[in-house]
C-alpha positions as CSV (number, residue, x, y, z in Angstrom):
1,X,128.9,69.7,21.1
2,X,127.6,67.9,18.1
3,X,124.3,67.2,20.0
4,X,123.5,70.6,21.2
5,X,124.0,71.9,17.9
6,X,121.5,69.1,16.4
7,X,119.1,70.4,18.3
8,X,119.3,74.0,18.1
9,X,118.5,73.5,14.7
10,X,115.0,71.5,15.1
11,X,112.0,72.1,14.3
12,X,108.5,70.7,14.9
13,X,107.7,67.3,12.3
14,X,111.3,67.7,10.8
15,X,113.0,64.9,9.1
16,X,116.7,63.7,10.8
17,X,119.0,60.8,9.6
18,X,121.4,59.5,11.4
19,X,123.6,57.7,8.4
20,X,125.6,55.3,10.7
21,X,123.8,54.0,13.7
22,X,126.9,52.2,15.3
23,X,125.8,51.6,18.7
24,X,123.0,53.9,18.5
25,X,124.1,56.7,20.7
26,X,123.0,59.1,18.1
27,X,120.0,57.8,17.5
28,X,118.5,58.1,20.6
29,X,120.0,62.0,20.9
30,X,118.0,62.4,17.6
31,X,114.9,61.1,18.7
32,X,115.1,63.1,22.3
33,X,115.7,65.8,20.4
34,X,112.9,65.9,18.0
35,X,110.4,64.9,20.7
36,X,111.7,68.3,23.0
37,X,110.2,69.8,19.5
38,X,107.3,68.5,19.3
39,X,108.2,64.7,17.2
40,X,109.3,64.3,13.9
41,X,111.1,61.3,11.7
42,X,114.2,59.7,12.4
43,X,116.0,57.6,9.5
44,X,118.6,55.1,10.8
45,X,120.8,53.5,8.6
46,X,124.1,51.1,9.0
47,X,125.8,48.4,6.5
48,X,125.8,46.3,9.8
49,X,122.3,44.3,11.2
50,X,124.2,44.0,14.2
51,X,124.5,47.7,14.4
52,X,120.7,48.4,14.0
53,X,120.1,45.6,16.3
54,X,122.7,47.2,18.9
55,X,121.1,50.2,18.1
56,X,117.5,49.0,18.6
57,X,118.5,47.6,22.2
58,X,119.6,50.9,23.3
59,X,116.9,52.8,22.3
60,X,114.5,49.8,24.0
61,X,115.9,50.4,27.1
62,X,116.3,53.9,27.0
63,X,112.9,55.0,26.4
64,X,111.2,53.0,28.4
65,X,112.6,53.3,31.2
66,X,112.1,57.4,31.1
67,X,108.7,56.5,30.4
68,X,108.1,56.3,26.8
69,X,105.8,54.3,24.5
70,X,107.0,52.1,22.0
71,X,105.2,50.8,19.3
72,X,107.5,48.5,17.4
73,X,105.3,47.3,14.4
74,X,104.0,50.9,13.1
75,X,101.0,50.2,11.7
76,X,100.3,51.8,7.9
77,X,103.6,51.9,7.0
78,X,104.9,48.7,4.7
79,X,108.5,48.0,5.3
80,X,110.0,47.2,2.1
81,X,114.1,46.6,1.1
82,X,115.5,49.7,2.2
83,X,113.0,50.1,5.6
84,X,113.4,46.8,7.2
85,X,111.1,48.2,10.3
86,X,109.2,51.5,11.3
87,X,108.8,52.3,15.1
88,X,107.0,54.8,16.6
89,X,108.2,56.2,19.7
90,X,105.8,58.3,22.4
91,X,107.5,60.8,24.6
92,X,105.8,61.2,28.4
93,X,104.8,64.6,27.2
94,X,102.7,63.0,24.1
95,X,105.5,64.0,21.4
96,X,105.8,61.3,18.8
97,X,108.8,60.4,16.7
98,X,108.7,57.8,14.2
99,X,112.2,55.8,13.3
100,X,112.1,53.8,10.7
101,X,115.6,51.4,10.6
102,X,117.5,51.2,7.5
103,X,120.3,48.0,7.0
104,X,122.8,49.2,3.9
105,X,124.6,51.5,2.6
106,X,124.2,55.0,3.7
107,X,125.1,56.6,0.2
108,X,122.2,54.6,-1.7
109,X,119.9,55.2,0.9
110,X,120.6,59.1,0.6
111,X,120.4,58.2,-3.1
112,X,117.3,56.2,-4.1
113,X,115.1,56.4,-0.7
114,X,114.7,59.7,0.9
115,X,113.4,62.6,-1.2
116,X,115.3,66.2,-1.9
117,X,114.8,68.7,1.0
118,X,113.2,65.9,3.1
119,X,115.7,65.9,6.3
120,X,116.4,69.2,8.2
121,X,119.8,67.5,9.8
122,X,121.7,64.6,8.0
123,X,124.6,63.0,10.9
124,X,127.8,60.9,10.3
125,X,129.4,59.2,13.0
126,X,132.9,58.4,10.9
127,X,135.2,54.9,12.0
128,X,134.3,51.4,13.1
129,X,131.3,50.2,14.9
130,X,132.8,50.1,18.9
131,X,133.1,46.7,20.2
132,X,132.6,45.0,16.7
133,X,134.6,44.0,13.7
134,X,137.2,46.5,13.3
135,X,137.6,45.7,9.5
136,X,134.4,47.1,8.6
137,X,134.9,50.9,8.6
138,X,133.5,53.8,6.8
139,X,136.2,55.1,4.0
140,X,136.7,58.0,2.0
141,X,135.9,57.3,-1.1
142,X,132.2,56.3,0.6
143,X,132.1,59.1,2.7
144,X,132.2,61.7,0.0
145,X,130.0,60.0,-2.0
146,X,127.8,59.5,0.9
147,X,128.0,63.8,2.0
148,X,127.5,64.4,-2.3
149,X,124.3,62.6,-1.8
150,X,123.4,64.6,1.2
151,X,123.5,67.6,0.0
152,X,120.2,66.9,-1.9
153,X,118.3,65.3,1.3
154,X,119.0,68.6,3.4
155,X,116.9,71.1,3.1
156,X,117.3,75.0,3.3
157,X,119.0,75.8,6.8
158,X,119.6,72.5,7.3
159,X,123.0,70.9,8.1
160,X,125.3,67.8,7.6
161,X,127.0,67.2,10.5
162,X,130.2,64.4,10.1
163,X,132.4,63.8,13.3
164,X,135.7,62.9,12.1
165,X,138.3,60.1,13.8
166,X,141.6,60.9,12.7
167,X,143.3,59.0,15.5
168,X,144.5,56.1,12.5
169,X,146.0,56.1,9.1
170,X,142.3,55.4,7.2
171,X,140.4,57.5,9.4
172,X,143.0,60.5,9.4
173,X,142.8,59.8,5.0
174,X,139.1,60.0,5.3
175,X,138.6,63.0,7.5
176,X,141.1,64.9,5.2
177,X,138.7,64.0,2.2
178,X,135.6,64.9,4.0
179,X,137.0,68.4,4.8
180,X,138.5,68.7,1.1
181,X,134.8,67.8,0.0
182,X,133.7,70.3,2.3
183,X,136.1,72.7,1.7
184,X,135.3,72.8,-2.0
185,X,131.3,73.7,-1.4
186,X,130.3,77.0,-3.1
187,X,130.3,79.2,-0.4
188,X,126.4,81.0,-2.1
189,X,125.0,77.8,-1.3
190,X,126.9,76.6,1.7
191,X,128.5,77.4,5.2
192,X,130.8,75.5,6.1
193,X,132.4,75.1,9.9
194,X,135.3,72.9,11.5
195,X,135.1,72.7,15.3
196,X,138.6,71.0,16.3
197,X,139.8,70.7,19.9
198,X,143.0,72.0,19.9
199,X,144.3,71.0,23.6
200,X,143.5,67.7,23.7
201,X,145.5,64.8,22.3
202,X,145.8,61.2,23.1
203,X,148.4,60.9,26.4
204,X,150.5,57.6,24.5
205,X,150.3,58.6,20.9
206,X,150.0,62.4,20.2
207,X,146.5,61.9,18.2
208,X,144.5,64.2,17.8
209,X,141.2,64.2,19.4
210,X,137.9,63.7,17.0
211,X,136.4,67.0,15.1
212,X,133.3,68.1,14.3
213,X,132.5,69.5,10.3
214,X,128.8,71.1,10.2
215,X,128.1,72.2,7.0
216,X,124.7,74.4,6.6
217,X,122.9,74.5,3.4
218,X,122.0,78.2,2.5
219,X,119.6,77.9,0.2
């Protein structure tokens, strides 16, 4: 669901970020996505290198085996402290998307880096990263502050899009704060939308499954 909605909301050369790589499964829906448009920029960002570099893989292998050209070492673009590498990524049909990887902290990169109005769709994939150190999780406290500083990045018509993982006691603390947040947006400036599956729990514990909050900036 989350991925169709992304991109139904595209446009040709818009600006995406995907604010927590993980594995990179988002990534690489971003990037399809913008190319079916005509290309655009991706941002990726995660606290972990091993998430970028999980995300990298994917995205490797991915694209060029459906054909696509991969420039890893962008020429005219200077990777600095928050960008540590710029790729540019060539569809078969001649779309390209640049990515440009991000290692740290989501909320300072939405802070400092990325300028007001500059992404059409800002994505948050909520938890841990799957497969790696379960201690290091997204929380509330930096997942509001994280959406507080999207909400400048996102540009009129655009949306933040968070999928929330309620399934344990952190996650189901955070995705109540992220929908308070939410919740709380003027409704002038901002639209806001909770897609939950209602039939579908976990068979051995009762837990809900994941929901989706898109919030669409108005103006």
């Amino acid at each position: 669901l989350a991925h169709r909605l992304w991109a139904a909301s595209l446009q040709p050369g818009d600006g995406v970020v995907d604010a927590t790589a993980g594995n990179g499964h988002d990534t690489l829906a971003l990037v399809h996505a913008l190319a079916d448009v005509g290309g655009g920029l991706c941002h990726v960002c995660d606290i972990q290198v091993v998430a970028i570099a999980s995300a990298q893989a994917r995205m490797r292998e991915s694209l060029r085996a459906q054909g696509w050209q991969l420039d890893e070492q962008l020429r005219g673009h200077d990777t600095s402290e928050d960008c540590s590498a710029a790729w540019l990524a060539t569809s078969s049909s001649g779309a390209a998307v640049e990515v440009r990887w991000h290692v740290g902290c989501h909320a300072d990169l939405l802070r400092t880096s990325l300028p007001p109005g500059s992404a059409r769709l800002v994505v948050f994939n909520l938890g841990y990263l799957p497969g790696g150190d379960k201690n290091i999780v997204t929380t509330a406290k930096g997942t509001v502050a994280a959406l507080r500083a999207a909400e400048l990045v996102v540009q009129p018509g655009g949306f933040i899009s968070v999928t929330l993982y309620p399934g344990h006691a952190a996650g189901e603390h955070e995705a109540q704060a992220a929908l308070e947040y939410a919740a709380a947006l003027p409704m002038q400036q901002w639209s806001v939308y909770h897609h939950v599956w209602l039939n579908n729990r976990n068979k051995k514990t009762g837990v809900p499954a994941p929901s989706l909050l898109q919030v669409q900036k108005i103006y």
